[in-house]
C-alpha positions as CSV (number, residue, x, y, z in Angstrom):
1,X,0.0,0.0,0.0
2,X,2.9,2.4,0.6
3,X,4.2,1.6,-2.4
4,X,1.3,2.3,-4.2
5,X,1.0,5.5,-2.8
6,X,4.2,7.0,-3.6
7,X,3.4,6.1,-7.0
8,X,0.4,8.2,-7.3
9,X,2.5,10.8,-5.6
10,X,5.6,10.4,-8.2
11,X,2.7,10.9,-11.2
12,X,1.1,13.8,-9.7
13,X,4.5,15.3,-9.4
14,X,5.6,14.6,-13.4
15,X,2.7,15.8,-14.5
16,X,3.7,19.5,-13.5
17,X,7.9,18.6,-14.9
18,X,8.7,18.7,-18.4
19,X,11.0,15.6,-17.7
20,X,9.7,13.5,-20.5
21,X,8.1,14.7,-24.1
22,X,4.1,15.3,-23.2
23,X,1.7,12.2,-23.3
24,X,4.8,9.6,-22.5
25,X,3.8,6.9,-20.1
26,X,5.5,6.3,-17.2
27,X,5.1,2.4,-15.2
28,X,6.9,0.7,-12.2
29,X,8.3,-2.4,-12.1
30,X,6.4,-5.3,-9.7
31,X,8.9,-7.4,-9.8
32,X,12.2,-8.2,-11.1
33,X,14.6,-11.9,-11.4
34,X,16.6,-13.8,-13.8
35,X,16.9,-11.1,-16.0
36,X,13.4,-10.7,-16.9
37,X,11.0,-7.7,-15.1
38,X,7.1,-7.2,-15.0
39,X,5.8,-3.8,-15.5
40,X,2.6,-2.4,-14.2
41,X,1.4,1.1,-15.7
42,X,1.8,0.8,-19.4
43,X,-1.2,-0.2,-21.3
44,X,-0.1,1.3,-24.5
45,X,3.2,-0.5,-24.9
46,X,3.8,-2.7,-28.1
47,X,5.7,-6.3,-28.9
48,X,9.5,-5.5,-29.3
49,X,9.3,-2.3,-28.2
50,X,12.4,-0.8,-26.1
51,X,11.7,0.8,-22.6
52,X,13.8,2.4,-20.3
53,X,14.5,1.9,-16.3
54,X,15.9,4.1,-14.0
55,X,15.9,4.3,-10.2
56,X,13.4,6.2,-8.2
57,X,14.1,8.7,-6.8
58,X,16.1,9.9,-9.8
59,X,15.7,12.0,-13.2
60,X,14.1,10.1,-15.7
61,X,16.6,11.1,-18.5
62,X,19.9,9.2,-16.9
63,X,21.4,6.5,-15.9
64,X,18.8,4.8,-17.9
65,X,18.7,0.5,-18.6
66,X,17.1,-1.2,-21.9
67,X,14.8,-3.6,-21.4
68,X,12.7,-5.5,-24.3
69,X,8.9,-5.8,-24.4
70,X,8.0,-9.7,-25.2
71,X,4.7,-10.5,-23.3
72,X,1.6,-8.3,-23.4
73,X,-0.5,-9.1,-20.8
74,X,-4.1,-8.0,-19.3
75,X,-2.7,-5.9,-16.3
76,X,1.0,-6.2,-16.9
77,X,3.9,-6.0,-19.4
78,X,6.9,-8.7,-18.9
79,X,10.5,-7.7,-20.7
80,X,13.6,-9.0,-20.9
81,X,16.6,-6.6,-19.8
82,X,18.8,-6.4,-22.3
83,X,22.0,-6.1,-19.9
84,X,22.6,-6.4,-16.0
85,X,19.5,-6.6,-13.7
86,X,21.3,-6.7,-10.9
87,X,21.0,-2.9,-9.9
88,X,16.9,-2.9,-11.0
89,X,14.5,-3.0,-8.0
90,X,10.8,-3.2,-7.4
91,X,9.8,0.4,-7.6
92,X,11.8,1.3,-10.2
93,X,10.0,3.5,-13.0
94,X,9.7,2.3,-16.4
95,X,9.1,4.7,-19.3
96,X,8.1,4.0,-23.5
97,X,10.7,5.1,-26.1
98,X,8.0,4.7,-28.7
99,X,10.7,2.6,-30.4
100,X,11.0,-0.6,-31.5
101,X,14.4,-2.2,-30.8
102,X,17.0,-0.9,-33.0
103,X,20.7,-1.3,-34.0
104,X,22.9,0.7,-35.8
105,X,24.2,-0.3,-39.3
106,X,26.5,1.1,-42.0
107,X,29.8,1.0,-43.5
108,X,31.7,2.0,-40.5
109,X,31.0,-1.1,-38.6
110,X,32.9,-3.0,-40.6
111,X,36.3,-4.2,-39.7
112,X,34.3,-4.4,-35.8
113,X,33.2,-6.5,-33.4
114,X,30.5,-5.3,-31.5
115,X,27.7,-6.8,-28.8
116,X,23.4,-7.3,-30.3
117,X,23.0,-3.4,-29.4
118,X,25.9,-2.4,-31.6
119,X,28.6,-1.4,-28.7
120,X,32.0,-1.7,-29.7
121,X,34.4,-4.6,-28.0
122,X,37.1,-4.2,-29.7
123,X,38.8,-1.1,-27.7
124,X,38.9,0.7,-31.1
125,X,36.5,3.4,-30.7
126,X,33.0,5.0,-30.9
127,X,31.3,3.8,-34.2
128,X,30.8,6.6,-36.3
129,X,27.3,7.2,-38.0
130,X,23.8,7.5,-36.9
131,X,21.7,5.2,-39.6
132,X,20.0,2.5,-37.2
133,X,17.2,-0.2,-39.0
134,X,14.8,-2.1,-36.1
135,X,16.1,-5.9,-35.1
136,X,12.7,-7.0,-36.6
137,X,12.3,-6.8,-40.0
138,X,9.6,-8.3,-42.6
139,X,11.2,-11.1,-44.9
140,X,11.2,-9.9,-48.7
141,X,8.4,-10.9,-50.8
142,X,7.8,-13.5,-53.1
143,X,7.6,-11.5,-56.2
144,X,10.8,-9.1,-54.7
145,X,12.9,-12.1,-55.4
146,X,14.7,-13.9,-57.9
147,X,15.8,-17.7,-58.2
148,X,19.3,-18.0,-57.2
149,X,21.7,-18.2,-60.0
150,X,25.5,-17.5,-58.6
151,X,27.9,-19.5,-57.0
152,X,29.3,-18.1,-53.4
153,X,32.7,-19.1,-53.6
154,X,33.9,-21.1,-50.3
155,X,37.1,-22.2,-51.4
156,X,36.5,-25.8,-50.3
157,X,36.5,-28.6,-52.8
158,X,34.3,-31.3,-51.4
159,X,31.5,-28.1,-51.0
160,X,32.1,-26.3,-54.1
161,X,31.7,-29.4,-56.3
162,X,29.2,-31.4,-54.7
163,X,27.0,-29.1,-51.9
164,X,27.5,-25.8,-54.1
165,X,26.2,-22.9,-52.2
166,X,24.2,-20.0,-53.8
167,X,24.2,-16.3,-53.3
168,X,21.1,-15.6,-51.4
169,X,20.8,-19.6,-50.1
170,X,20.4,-20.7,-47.0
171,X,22.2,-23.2,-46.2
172,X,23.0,-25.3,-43.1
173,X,25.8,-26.1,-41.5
174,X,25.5,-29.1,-39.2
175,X,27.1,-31.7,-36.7
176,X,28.2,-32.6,-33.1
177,X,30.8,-30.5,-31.1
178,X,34.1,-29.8,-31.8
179,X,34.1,-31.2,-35.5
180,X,35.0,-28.2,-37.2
181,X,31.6,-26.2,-37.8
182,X,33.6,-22.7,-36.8
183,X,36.5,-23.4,-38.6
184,X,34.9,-24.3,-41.5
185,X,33.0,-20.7,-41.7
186,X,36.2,-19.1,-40.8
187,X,37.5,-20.6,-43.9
188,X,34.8,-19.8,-46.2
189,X,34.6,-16.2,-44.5
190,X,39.0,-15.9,-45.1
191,X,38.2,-17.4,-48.8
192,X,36.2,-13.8,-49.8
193,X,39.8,-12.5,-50.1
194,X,40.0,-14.7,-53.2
195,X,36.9,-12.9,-54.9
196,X,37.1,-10.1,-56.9
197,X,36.6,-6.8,-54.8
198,X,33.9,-5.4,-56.5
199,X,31.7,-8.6,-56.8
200,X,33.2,-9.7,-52.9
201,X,30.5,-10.5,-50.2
202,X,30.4,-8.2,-46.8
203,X,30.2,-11.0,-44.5
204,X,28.2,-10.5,-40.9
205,X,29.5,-13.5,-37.9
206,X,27.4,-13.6,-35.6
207,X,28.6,-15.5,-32.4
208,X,25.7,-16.6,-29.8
209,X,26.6,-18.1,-26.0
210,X,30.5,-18.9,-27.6
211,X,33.5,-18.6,-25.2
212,X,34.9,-14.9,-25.6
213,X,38.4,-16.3,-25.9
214,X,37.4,-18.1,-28.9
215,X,35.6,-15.1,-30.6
216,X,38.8,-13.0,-30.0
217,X,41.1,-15.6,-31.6
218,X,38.5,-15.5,-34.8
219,X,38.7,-12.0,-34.6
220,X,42.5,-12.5,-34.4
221,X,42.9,-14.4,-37.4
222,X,40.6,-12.8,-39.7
223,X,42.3,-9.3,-38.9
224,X,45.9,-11.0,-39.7
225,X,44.9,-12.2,-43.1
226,X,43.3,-9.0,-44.2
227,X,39.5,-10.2,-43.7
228,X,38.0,-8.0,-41.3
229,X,38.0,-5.3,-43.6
230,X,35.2,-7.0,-44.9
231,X,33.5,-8.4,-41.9
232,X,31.6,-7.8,-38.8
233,X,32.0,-9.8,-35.9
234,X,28.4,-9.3,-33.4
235,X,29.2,-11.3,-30.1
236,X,26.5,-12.6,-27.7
237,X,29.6,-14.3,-25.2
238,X,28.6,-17.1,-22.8
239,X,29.0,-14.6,-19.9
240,X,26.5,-12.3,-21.7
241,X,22.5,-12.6,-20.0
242,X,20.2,-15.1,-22.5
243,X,18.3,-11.3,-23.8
244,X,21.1,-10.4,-25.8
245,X,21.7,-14.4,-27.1
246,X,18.2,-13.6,-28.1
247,X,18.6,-10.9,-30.0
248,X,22.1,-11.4,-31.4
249,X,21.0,-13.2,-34.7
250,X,18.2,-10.4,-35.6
251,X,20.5,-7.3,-34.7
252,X,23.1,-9.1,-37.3
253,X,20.5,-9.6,-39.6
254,X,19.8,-5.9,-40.3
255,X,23.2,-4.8,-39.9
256,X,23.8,-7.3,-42.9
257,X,20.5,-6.0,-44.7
258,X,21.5,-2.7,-44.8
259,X,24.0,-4.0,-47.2
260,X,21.8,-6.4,-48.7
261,X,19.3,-3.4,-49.3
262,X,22.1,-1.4,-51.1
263,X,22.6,-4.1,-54.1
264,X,25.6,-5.9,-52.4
265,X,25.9,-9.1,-51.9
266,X,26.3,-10.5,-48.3
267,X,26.9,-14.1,-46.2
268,X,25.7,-13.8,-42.4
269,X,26.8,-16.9,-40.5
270,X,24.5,-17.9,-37.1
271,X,27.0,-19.6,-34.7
272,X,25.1,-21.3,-33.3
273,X,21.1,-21.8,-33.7
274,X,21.0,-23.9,-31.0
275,X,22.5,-22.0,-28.2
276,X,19.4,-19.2,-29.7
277,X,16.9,-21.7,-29.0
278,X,18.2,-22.5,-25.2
279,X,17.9,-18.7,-24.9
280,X,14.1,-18.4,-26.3
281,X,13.6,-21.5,-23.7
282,X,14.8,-19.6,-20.9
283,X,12.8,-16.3,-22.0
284,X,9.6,-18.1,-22.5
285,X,9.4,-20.3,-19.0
286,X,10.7,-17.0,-17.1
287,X,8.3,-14.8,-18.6
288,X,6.0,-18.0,-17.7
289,X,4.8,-18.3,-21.1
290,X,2.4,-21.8,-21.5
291,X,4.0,-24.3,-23.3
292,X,2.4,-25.1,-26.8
293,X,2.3,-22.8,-29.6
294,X,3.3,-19.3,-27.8
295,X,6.1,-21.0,-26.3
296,X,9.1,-23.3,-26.4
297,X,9.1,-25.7,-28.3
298,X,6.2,-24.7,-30.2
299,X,7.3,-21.3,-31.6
300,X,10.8,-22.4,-32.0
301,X,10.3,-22.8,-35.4
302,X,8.2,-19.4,-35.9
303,X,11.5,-17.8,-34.3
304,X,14.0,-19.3,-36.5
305,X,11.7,-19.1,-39.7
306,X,11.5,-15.7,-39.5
307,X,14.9,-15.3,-39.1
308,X,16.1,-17.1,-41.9
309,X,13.2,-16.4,-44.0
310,X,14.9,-13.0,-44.3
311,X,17.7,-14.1,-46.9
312,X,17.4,-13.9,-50.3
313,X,18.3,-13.0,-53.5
314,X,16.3,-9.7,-54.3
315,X,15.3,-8.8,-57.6
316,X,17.0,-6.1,-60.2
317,X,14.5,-3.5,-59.2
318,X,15.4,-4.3,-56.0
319,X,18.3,-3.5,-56.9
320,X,19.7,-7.0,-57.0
321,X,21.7,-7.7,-53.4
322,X,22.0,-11.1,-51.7
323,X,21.8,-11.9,-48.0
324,X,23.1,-15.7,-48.0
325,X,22.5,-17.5,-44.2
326,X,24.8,-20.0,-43.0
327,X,22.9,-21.1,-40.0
328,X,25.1,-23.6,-37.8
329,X,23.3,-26.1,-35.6
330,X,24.9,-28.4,-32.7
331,X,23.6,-32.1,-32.6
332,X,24.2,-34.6,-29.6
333,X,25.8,-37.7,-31.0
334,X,24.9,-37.2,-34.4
335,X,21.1,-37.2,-33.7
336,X,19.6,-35.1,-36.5
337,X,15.8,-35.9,-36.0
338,X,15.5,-34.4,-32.6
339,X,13.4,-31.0,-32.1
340,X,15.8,-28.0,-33.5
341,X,17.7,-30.0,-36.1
342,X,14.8,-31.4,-37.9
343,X,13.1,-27.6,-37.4
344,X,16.0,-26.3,-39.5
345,X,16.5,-28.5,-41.8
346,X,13.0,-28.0,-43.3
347,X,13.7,-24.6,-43.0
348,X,16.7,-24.0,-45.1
349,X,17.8,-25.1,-48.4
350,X,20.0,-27.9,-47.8
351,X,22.4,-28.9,-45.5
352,X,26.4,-29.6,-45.2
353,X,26.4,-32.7,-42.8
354,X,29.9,-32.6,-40.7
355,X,30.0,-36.2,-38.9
356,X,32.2,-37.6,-36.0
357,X,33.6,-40.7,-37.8
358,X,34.9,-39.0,-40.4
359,X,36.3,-36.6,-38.3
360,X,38.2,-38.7,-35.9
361,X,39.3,-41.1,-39.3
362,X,41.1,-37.8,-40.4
363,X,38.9,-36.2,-42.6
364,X,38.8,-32.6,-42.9
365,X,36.9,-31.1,-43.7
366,X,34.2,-34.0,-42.0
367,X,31.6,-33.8,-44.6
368,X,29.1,-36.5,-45.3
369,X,28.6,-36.3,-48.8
370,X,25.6,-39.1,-48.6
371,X,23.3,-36.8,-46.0
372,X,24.6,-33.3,-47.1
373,X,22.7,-31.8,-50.1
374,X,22.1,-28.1,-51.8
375,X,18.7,-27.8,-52.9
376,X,19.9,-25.0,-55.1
377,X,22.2,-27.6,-57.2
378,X,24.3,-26.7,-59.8
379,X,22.3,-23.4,-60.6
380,X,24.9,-22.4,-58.3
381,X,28.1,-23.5,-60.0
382,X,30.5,-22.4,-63.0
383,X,30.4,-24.2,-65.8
384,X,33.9,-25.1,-65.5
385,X,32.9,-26.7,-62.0
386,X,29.9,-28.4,-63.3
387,X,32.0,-29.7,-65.8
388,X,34.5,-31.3,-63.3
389,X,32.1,-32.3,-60.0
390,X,29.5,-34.2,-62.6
391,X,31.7,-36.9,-62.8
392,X,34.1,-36.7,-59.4
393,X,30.3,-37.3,-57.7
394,X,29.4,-40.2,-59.6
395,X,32.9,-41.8,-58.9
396,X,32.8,-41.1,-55.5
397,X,28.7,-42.5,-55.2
398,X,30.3,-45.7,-56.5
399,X,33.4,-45.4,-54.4
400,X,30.9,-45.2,-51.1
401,X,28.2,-48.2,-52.3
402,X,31.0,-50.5,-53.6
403,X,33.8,-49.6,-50.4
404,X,30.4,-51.0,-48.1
405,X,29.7,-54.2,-50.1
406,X,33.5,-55.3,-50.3
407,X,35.1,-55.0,-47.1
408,X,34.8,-58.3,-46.3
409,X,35.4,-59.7,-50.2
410,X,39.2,-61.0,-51.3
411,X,38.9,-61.5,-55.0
412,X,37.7,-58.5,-56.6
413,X,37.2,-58.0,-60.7
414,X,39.6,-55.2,-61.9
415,X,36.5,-52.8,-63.0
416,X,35.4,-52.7,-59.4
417,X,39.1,-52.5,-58.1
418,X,40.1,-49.6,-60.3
419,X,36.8,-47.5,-58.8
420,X,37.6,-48.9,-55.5
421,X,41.0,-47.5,-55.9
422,X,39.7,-44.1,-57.9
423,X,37.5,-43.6,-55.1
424,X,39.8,-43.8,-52.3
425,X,42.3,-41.4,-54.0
426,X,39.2,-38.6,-54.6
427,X,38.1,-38.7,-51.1
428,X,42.0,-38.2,-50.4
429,X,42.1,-35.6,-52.5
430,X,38.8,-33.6,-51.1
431,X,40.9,-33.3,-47.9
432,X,41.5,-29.7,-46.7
433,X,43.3,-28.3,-43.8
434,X,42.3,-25.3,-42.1
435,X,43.1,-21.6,-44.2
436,X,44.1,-24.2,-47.3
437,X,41.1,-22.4,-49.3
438,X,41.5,-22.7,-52.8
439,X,40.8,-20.3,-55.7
440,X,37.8,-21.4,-58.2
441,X,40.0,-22.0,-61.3
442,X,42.5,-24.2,-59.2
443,X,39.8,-26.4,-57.9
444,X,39.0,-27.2,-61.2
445,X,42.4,-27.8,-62.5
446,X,43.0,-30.5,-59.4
447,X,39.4,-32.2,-59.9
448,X,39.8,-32.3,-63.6
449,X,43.2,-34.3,-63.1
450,X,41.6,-37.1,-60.9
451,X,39.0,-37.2,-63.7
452,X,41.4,-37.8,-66.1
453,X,43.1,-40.4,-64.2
454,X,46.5,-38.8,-63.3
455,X,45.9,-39.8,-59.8
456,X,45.4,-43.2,-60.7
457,X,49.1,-44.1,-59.9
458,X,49.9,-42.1,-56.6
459,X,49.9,-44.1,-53.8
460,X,46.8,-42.8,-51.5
461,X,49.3,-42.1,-48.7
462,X,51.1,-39.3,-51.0
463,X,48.0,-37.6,-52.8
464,X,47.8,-34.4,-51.0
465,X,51.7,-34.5,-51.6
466,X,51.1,-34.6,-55.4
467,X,48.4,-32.3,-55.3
468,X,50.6,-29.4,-53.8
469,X,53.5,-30.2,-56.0
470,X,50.6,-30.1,-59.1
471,X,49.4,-26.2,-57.9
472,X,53.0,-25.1,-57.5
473,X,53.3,-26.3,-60.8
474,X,49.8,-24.6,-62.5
475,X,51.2,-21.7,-60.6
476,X,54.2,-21.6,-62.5
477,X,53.8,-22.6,-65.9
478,X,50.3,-22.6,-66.2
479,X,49.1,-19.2,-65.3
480,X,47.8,-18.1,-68.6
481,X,45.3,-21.8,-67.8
482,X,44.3,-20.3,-64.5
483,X,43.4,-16.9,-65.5
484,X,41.4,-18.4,-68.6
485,X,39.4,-20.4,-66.3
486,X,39.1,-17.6,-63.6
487,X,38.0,-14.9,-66.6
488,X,35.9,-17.3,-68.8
489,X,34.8,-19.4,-65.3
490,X,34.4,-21.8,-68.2
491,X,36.3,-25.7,-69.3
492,X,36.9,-25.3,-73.6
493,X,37.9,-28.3,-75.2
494,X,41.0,-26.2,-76.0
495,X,41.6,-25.6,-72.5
496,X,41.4,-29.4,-71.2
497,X,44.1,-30.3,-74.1
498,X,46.2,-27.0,-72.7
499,X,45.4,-28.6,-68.8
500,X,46.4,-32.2,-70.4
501,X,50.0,-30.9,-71.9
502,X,50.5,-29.5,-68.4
503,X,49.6,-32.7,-66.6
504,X,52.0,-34.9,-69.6
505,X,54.6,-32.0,-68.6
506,X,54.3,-32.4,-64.8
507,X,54.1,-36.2,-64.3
């Protein structure tokens, strides 16, 4: 009752201060835990709308805390703070921006790393320019888009040839921890430097509940090799509160639209979906949300479809841009029918399956090429590369179907031992260490020589060994091949006799 009545006093007293612009409303907070307060007073306040806390007694204008309107309720508001509660009290006055939640976006965030609500981390600075779009935005139409029809270059041969990935695809990237999900964005992020600068995607990372350690070292290695002149690096780390987890993967969204919406072309990896969707389960049961549809697991899906439903491939009067989602999910034990893998997978446009056998056999990069799959297809490739990977996948189809039927078998006929033995020296060859991207027109000139059989007499052992003496050699002598292929993006008949001289030459 006290309470309540130095509240109506506190009202009475603001309505004779020009504190706040005329008409704002002005609630209290009932009670307050977990990161997550419930607000009595506002009955005009909207979904996602921001509104600001301060301590009474106190000016209204400073010292002010965001907070995140999520539930609308009959009497009361609940919100998620999008920062440290640990100073907020019962009492505390709550006021309307009349704003939705909004980030800042704009060239000069790139080369940064910042948090969800666009504050710099990176010790180098304010960010410079006011241009901010909301964290929610509507998904392009239908009829604003067109099919997509160019390859994104990720400098990984097993992906480029057989999983190609589009610009304005989304595709996912997923598999059990510590396989090499991170690394293998890091590399597809480091391989940009390979494209062309006016046709090279900005690229948006966003990092949600990872170590901040690990973020830094990222941040680190991109900056070394010249690629966060490109890139933005938003970071949600584990120590962060689950609200800004939450809003991590829309406030890198627009910042990556904003580029999108300019006629650029742009690749905005989520690391990881699965940590958002522990947040969102932590949001909904504190804000004590039923479960069913308007909670997890129910909405999980609405969450991350209308997230992802946000890239595409916009149409010339448009102006033409791409916003191309690489979405990365964590499975436990390779279980990729429970809840938020399944969800995603119907979601997106394919997947790039990364499994634990193949990883701990040695194979890196740990793709399954039996479960992974781009629904986009080879829309998305060069002609030179659809040239090469139509024939390196049906070898290595055979290779897998024969390599299970005759493990056990001694006398083989020499057809199925020769694609036995082709097989084994392609999936050799598709290994890839980490920051060994390779450049479209040399993919093509490797793959094209295990089509042609000049692989067919290295020992399997000594493959990668011949395939790094065989670039040094392209490099060399064959650079007037290369920069056909890389200019044309095309495999004449007269340049496969040119590439067969060189092979004749090398061997």
């Amino acid at each position: 009752m006290a309470q309540d009545h130095i509240f109506d006093i506190l009202q009475k007293e603001l309505e004779g201060k020009e504190l706040s612009p005329k008409g704002e409303e002005v609630g209290r907070i009932i009670s307050v835990g977990d990161g997550v307060v419930q607000i009595e007073g506002l009955p005009n306040a909207v979904f996602s709308e921001m509104v600001e806390i301060t301590r009474w007694p106190g000016d209204l204008n400073t010292s002010a805390t965001r907070a995140l309107v999520l539930n609308l309720e009959e009497y009361t508001v609940g919100a998620v703070v999008l920062g440290e509660d640990s100073k907020i009290q019962e009492g505390d006055l709550v006021r309307r921006t009349g704003k939705v939640l909004s980030v800042p976006v704009g060239e000069s965030l790139l080369g940064r790393a910042v948090n969800p609500l666009g504050v710099p981390l990176d010790g180098k600075g304010s960010i410079a320019g006011k241009e901010t779009l909301p964290i929610e935005r509507p998904a392009p139409g239908v009829l604003d888009r067109q099919s997509v029809n160019t390859s994104l270059a990720t400098g990984i041969k097993v992906i480029d040839a057989a999983i190609p990935i589009g610009r304005g695809q989304r595709e996912l990237i997923i598999g059990d921890r510590q396989i090499g999900k991170t690394a293998l964005v890091e590399d597809i992020i480091l391989n940009q430097l390979n494209e062309p600068a006016e046709t090279r995607p900005i690229c948006v990372y966003v990092a949600i509940g990872q170590r901040a350690s690990k973020v830094a070292q990222l941040v680190g290695e991109l900056e070394e090799r010249g690629a966060m002149t490109y890139t933005i690096v938003v970071m949600a780390s584990a120590s962060d509160p689950a609200s800004l987890w939450f809003v991590a993967p829309f406030a890198g969204c627009s910042m990556a639209e904003y580029f999108r919406d300019k006629g650029k072309d742009v690749l905005i990896v989520y690391d990881d979906l699965s940590k958002h969707a522990w947040a969102w389960r932590q949001l909904a049961l504190l804000l004590r949300r039923p479960p069913g549809r308007e909670a997890y697991p129910g909405d999980v899906f609405y969450l991350h479809s209308r997230l992802l439903e946000r890239a595409a491939k916009l149409s010339r009067e448009k102006g033409g841009g791409s916003l191309t989602a690489l979405p990365i999910v964590e499975t436990q034990l390779g279980d990729v029918s429970s809840y938020i893998p399944t969800n995603v997978i119907s979601i997106t446009d394919g997947q790039i399956y990364l499994e634990s056998d193949l990883f701990s056999k040695g194979q890196r990069p740990a793709v399954n090429i039996g479960l992974s799959v781009s629904r986009v297809g080879s829309a998305a490739q060069s002609k030179a590369m659809k040239k090469v990977a139509s024939q390196l996948k049906l070898d290595l189809a055979q290779y897998q179907e024969l390599a299970a039927f005759v493990q056990f078998a001694q006398d083989l006929d020499p057809a199925t031992k020769k694609r036995i033995e082709r097989g084994s020296r392609i999936t050799e060859l598709l290994k890839q260490g980490q920051f060994g991207v390779l450049p479209m027109e040399e993919q093509v000139c490797v793959l094209f020589a295990a089509n042609q059989g000049v692989l067919d007499e290295t020992p399997v052992e000594k493959v990668r060994d011949f395939e790094k003496r065989l670039l040094e050699y392209l490099r060399n002598n064959g650079k007037k091949v290369l920069k056909t292929i890389r200019e044309s993006k095309d495999l004449s008949e007269e340049t496969q006799e040119q590439l067969q001289q060189l092979f004749h030459g090398f061997t």
